[in-house]
C-alpha positions in Angstrom: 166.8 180.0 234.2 167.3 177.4 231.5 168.5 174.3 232.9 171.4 172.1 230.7 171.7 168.4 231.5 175.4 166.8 231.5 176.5 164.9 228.4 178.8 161.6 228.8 181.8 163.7 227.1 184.4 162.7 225.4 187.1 165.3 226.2 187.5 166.9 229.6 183.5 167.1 229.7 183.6 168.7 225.7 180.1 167.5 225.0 178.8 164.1 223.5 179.5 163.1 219.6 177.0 161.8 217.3 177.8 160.1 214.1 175.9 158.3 211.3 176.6 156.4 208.1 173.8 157.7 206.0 171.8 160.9 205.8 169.3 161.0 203.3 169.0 164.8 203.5 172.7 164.6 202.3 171.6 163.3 198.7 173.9 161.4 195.9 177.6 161.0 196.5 180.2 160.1 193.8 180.0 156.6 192.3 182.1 154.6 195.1 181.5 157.5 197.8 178.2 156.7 200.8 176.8 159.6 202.9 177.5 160.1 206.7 177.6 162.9 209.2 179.7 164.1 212.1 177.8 166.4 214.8 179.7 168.0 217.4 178.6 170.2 220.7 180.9 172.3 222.5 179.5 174.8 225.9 181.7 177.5 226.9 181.6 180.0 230.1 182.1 183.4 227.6 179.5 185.7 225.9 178.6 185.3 222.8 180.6 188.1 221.4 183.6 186.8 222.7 183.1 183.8 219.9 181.8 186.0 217.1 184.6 188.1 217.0 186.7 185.7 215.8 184.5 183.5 214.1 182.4 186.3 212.8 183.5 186.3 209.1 183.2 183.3 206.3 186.4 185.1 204.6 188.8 184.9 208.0 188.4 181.0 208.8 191.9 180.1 210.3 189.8 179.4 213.5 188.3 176.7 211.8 191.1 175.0 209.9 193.4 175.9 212.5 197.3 175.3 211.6 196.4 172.6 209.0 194.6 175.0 206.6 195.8 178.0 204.6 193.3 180.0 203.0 194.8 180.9 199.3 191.8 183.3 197.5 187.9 184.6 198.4 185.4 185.8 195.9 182.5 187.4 196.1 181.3 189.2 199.7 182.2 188.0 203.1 179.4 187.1 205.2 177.2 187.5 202.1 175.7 183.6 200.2 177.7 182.9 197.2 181.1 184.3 198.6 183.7 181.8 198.5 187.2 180.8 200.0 190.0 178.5 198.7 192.8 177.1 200.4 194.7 174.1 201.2 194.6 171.5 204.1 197.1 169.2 205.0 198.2 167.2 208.1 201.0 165.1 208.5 199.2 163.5 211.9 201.1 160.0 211.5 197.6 158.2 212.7 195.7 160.5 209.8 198.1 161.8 206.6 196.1 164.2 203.9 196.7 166.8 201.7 194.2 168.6 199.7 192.9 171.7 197.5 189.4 172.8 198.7 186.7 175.3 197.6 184.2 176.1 200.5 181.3 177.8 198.9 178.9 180.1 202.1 175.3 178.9 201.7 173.6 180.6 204.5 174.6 183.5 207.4 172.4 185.0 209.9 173.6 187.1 213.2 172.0 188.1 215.8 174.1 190.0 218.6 173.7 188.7 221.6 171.3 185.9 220.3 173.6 183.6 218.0 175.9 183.1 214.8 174.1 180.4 212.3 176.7 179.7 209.3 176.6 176.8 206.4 179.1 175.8 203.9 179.6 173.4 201.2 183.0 172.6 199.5 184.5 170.3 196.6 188.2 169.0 197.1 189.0 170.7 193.9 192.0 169.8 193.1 193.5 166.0 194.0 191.8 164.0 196.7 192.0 164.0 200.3 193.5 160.1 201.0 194.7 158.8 204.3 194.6 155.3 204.4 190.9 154.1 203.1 189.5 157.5 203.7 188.6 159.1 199.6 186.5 162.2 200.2 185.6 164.7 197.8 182.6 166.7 198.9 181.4 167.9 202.3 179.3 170.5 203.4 179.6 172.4 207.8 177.0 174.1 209.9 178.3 175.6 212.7 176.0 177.6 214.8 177.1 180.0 218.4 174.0 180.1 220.4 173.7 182.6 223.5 172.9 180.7 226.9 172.7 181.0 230.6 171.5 184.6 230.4 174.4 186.4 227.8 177.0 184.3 229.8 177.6 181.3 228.6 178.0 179.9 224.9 176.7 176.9 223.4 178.7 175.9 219.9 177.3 172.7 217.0 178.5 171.9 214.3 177.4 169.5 211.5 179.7 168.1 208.5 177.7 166.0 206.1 180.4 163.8 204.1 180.9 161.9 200.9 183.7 159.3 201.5 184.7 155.8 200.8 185.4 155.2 204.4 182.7 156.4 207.1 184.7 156.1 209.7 188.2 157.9 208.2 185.3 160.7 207.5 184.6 160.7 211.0 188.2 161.3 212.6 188.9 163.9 209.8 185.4 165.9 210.5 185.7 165.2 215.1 189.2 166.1 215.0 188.4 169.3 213.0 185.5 170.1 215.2 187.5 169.5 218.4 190.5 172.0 217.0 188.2 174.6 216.2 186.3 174.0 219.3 190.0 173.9 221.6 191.5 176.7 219.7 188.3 179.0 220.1 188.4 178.1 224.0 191.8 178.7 224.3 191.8 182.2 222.9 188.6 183.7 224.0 190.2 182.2 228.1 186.8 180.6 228.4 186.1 177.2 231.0 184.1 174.6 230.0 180.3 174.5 230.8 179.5 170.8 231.7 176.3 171.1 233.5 174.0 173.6 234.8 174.4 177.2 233.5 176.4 179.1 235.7 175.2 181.3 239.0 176.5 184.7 238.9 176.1 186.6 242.4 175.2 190.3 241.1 178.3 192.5 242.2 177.1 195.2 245.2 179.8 198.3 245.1 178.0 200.7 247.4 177.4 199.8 251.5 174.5 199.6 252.8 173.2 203.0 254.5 174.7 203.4 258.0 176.0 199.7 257.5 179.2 201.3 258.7 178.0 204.0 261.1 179.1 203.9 265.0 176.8 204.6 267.1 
């Protein structure tokens, strides 16, 4: 059985939070923009499928955005590199104020039932700017990934934005406080507890007596 070791959490044992201010990998931002990243991890006591079929298709993201977001237009095939989704995300969070026009552009989608969901975006705020405070961001790109653990009865979830912004750490509560909605909102639905440690032990169910267990002599 493969063994998971307890992450310091940050939210009722949601797992551990790793941020940088500068990816390489990322490449050029705008004049006035640096790089960073955001990378979240999330473990959940549900199957696979129960995540998949909501978070299955690139063209039916409210999951993702949750309230804040309102997807507007698609082009091109769901599920299928190239396709794209527009919308608009706003937030009038007193501690973190935006309002944008996005286009998220699908780079990459592979699924495997019953192994794992493997999905990569990038985006350009397309219209306007996304300001709160110092934060200026205009391009970001999210991998989010649904990995089957524990046997098919657990699920572990990442995700990855890569951001262009003037302030790293405005990036940061914007990208964490989208992973942790989609994250919560996903958990919520599906009815699933959170997986802090070891996988689970499941006791196979036995529906038939033993022979003669309940004979009299």
């Amino acid at each position: 059985m493969k063994t998971f070791t307890p992450i310091l959490a940050t939210l009722s044992g949601l797992c551990a939070v790793a941020a940088g201010t500068r990816d390489a990998r990322r490449g050029p931002c705008s004049a006035g923009l640096s790089a960073g990243f955001v990378h979240n991890e999330f473990a959940y006591v549900a199957p696979l499928s129960r995540f998949t079929d909501l978070a299955g298709s690139f063209f039916h993201g409210e999951w993702f955005g949750g309230n804040d977001t309102t997807f507007t237009h698609t082009s091109g095939t769901d599920n299928v590199p190239g396709a794209t989704r527009s919308g608009v995300f706003a937030s009038d969070d007193p501690h973190l104020r935006y309002a944008a026009n996005f286009t998220e552009t699908l780079t990459h989608y592979a699924f495997r039932p019953g192994s794992f969901l493997h999905m990569s975006f990038r985006a350009v705020v397309s219209i306007g700017s996304l300001d709160a405070g110092t934060l200026h961001q205009d391009t970001y790109s999210e991998t989010v990934r649904f990995e089957s653990v524990c046997a098919g009865h657990a699920t572990y979830i990442t995700f990855l934005a890569r951001t262009c912004a003037q302030s790293q750490s405005g990036a940061y509560d914007f990208a964490y406080g989208t992973h942790l909605a989609a994250a919560l909102g996903l958990k919520a639905t599906v009815g699933a507890a959170i997986m802090s440690g070891d996988c689970p032990v499941f006791t196979p169910y036995e529906d038939e007596e033993c022979d003669g267990e309940d004979e009299q002599p």
